[in-house]
C-alpha positions in Angstrom: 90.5 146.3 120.4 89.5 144.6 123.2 86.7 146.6 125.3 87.3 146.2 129.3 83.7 144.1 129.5 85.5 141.5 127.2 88.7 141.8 129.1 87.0 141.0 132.9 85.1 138.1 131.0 88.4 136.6 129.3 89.9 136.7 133.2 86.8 135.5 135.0 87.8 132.3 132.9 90.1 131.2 135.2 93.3 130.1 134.3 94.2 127.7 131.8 93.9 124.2 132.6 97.9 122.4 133.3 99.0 119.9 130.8 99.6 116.7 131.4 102.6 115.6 132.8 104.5 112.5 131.2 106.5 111.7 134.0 102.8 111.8 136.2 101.3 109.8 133.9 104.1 107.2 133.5 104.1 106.4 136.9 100.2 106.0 137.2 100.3 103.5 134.5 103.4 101.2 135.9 101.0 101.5 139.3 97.7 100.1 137.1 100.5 97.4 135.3 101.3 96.3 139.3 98.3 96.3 139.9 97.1 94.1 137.4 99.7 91.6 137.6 99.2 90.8 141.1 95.3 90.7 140.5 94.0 93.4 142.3 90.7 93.8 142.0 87.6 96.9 141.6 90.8 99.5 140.5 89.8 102.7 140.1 91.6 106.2 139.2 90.3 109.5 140.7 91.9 112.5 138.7 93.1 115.1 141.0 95.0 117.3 138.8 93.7 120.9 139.1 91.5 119.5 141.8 94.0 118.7 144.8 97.5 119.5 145.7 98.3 116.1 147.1 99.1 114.4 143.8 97.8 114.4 140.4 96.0 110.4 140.5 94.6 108.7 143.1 94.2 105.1 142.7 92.2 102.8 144.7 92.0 98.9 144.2 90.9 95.9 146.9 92.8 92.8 147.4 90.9 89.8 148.9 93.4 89.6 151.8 94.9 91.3 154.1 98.4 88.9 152.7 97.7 90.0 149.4 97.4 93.4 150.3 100.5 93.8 152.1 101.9 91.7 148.9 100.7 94.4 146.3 102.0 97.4 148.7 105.1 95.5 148.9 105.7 94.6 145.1 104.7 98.1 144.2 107.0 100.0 145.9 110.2 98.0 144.7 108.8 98.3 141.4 108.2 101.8 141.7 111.8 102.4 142.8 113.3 99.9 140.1 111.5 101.9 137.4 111.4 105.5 138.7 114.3 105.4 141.2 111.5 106.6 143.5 111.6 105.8 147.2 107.4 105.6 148.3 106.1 106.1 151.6 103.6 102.9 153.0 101.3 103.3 155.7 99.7 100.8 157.3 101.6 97.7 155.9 102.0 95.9 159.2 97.8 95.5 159.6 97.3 95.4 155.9 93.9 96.2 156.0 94.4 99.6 154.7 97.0 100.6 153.2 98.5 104.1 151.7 101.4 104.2 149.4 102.2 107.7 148.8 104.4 107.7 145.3 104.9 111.3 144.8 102.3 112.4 142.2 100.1 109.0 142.1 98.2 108.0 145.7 97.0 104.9 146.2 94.7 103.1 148.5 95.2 99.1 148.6 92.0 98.1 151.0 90.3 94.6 152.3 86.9 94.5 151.0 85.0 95.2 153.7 87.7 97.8 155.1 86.9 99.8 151.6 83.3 99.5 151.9 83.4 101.3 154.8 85.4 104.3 154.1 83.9 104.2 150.6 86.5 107.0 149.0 85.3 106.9 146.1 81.4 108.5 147.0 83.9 110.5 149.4 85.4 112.3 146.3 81.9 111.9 143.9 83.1 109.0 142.2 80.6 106.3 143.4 78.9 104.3 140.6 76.1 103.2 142.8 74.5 104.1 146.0 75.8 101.9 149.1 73.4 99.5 151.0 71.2 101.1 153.0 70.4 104.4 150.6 68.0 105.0 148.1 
């Protein structure tokens, strides 16, 4: 029998983390396979299951121009509707310096180098390998 101390302490637990979802997890890894093939470059993935609402990935890669940028938004959103029959939302594309593609459960940033060092999302979220110039 379960005293009430031990009950408050099973429920203090939280609740049980979700499970993965395959469908989630398909789409982030056709967004790395883009990715890859059109040579993006310093990708990272920020988990944001049971952390954020917005979407369960969020994926952040530079290209070296703002041509290849727009190139990668591009390329990924028709692949991501040819695979997933998914429509995604870009922001940005015209500038290309930044640019948002919002795919439902997987976010991702495409950014110019210099354009990403400046937001820096990933120290923005805790992810940052390394402290930025200027810190110590």
């Amino acid at each position: 029998m379960q005293t009430q101390s031990s009950r408050r302490a099973a429920n203090d637990a939280g609740p049980a983390p979700l499970p993965a979802d395959p469908l989630s997890d398909a789409l982030h890894e056709a967004i790395l396979a883009s990715l890859d093939d059109d040579q993006a470059q310093e990708v990272v993935t920020i988990p944001l299951a049971g952390k954020s609402s917005i979407a369960d990935h969020m994926v952040i890669a530079s290209g070296r121009s703002s041509r290849q940028v727009a190139a990668m938004a591009t390329k990924l959103a028709e692949r991501v509707k040819q695979k997933f029959g998914r429509n995604v939302r870009l922001e940005g594309l015209p500038v290309a310096d930044w640019v948002l593609i919002d795919a439902g459960d997987v976010i991702v940033h495409l950014f110019r180098p210099e354009v990403r060092s400046f937001y820096n999302l990933e120290r923005m979220w805790g992810f940052a390998d390394t402290p930025t110039a200027g810190e110590a």
